[in-house]
N, C-alpha and C positions, 0 to 999 in steps of 0.2 A: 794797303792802307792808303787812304786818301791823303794826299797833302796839301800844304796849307795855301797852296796855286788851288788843288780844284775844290776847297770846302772854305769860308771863310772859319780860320782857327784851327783847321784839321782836324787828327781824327778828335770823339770828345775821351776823356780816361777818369775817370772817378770812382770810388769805392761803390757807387750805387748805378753806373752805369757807364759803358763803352760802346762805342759805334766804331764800324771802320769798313773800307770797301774792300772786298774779296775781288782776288780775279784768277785766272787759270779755270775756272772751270767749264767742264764742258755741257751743255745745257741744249739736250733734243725737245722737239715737240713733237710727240705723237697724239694722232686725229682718224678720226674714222666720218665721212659725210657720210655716208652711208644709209638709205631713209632704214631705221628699224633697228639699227645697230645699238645705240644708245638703253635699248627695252631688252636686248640681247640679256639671256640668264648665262651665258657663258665666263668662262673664266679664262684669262690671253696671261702665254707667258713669253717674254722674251727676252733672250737671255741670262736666262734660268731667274727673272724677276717676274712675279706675278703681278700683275695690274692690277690695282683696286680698283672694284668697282663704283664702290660709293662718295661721291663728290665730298672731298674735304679731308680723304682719307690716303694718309702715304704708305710706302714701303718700304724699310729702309735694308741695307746690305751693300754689295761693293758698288752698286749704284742704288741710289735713293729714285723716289718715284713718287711724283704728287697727282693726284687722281683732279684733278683744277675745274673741269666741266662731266657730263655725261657724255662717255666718248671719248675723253681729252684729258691728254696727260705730258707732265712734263718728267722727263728721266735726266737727273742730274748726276755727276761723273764729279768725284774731286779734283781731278787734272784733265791733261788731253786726254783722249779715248784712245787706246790701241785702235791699230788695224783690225784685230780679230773682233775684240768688243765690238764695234762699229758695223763691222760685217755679221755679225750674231744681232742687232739690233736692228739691221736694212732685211737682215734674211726674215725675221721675227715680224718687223712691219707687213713682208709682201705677204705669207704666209695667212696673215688676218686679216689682209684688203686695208690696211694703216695707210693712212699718209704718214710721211718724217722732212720734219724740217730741223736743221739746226738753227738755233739763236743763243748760241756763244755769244755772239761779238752784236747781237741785238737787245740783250740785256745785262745789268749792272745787276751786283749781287751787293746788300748792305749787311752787313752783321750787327746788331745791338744784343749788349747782353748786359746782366746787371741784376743787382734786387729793384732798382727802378727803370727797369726794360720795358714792362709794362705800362707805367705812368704816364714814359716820353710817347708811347707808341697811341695810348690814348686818348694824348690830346689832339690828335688829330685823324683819327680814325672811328668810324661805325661801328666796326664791332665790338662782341660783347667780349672783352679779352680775360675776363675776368679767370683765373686758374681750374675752375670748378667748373669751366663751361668752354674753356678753348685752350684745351689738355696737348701735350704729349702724346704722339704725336699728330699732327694736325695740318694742315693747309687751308686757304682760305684768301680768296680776290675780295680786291676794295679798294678803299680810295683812301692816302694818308698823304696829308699835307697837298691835298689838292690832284694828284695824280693815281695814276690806275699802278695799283700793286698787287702782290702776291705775296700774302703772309706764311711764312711757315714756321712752324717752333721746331729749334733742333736741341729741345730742353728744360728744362722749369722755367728757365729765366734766362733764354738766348732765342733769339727768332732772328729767319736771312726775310730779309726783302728783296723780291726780284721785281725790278720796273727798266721800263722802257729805256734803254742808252743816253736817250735826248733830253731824259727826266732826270739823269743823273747828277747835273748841279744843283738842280732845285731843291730837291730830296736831302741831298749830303746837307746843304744850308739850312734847309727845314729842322733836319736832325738834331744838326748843331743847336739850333736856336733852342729847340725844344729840351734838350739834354740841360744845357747853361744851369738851370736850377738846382741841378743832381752834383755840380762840379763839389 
């Protein structure tokens, strides 16, 4: 959770909505440049998680997996990765010509959840979040409260934001402000 040092007011807690900042997890980026890779009808699995192919689309099990671009994907870990995990993910990268980067410690994860999760997240975001059109499970890049994020719903009514480390007091304050109404 965020405290009241890096959020002005901390995390927000109301019956119609919560925000709060996640940490420990471990958070790869798998990529392929590859010209033709992207039009690829194959299916990549690594460590025993199969890649979605179609942009916007997760997979979830003991690692989650948001399919973010054509080609590109982020694999998310609840905690640190084992040795073996890590090495099943490096071996799995080489195998299909992957790139892997990790960005743990390059991005901040936000959690909002709530019957009014939706509301806060709208008033400053493009997309169309509405339930009937940005379902369970889902992914999805954009721009909320001015900064580039990565939407994900882990639910009816809980979605994590993943943005940039640097973006992480703006964001939390954005949050804040935006939640105020729901307290």
């Amino acid at each position: 959770m965020f405290e009241e040092t890096e959020a002005r007011g901390g995390p927000i807690t109301a019956g119609a909505v919560r925000t709060r900042l996640v940490t420990g997890r471990s958070i790869l980026r798998v990529k392929s440049w590859a010209s033709g890779f992207a039009k690829c009808d194959s299916t990549f699995t690594i460590a025993n998680v199969e890649l979605p192919s179609k942009v916007g689309a997760t997979a979830a099990g003991e690692l989650q997996v948001f399919c973010t671009g054509p080609s590109d994907w982020l694999i998310i870990a609840p905690g640190q990765l084992s040795s073996a995990a890590r090495g099943a993910i490096e071996a799995g990268c080489a195998c299909h010509g992957l790139a892997l980067a990790d960005l743990s410690s390059a991005l901040a994860v936000f959690e909002i959840t709530g019957t009014a999760s939706r509301q806060v997240l709208i008033k400053g975001c493009g997309l169309d979040l509405d339930p009937r059109v940005f379902v369970h499970p889902q992914c999805a890049r954009t721009r909320l409260g001015q900064v580039a994020v990565l939407i994900a719903t882990d639910g009816e009514e809980s979605f994590n934001l993943y943005v940039a480390r640097s973006h992480r007091q703006w964001l939390g304050d954005w949050l804040h402000d935006a939640a105020l109404e729901f307290r």
